[in-house]
N, C-alpha and C positions, 0 to 999 in steps of 0.2 A: 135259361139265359147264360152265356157264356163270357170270358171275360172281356172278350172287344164291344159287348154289347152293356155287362156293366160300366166299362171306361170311357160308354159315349153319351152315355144317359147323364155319369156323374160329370163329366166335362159340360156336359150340358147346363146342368145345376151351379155347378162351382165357377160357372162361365170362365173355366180356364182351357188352355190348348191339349188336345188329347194327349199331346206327346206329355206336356207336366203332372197332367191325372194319372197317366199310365206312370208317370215316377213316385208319385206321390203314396199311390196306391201302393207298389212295390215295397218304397221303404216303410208303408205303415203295417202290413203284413212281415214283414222281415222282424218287425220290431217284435209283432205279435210271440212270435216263434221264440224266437229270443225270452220274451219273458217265461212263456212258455218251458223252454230249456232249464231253468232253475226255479221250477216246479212251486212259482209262483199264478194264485191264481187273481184273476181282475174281473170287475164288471164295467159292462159299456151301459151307462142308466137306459132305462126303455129297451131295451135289448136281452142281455143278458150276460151268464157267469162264466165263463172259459175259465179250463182250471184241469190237471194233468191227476192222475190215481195211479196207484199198480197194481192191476188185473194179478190177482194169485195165483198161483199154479193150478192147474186142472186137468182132470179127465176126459179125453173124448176118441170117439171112436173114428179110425182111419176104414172107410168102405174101401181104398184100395190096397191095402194090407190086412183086412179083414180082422184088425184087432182095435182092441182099446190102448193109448199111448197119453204119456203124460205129456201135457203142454208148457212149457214154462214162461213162468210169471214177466207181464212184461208192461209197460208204462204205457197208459193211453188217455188219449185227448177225452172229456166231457164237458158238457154245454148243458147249464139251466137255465131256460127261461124265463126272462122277467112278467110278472105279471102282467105288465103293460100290454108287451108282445104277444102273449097268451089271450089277452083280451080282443086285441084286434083281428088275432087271425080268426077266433071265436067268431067275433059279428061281420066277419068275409064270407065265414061257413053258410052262415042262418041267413045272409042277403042271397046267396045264390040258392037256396032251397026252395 
């Protein structure tokens, strides 16, 4: 699914005009980021926990310089799922089996 296909399903839903879902959308994701940025993290209930860590420095090997090289340490996104979510997608699995 891509985003003009989410912004017509939720305009659908939210029976508002695609041009205000596409804004709406925008500034809620902007907002995201933002909290995001000062390494605050939040939960969306039934969903889940977005929330930012810092990847440690590391070793790993360059196949085209043919050696090992340290990587350095850098901030990245993670996401735990709430039970809820885990449960549904669970009994989507076992319906289509």
């Amino acid at each position: 699914m891509n985003n003009s296909e989410v912004i017509k399903r939720l305009s659908e839903r939210l029976v508002l005009p695609e041009r205000e879902t596409k804004r709406l959308l925008k500034h809620s994701t902007e907002m995201l980021q933002k909290i995001l940025d000062r390494d605050i993290s939040f939960t969306i209930p039934g969903f889940g926990t977005l929330g930012t860590h810092l990847q440690p420095e590391r070793k790993a090997y360059s196949p085209y310089h043919k050696r090992f090289m340290m990587l350095p340490q850098k901030r990245v996104v993670n996401f735990h799922p709430s039970s809820v979510l885990k449960g549904h997608v669970k009994a989507r699995r076992t319906d289509n089996e």
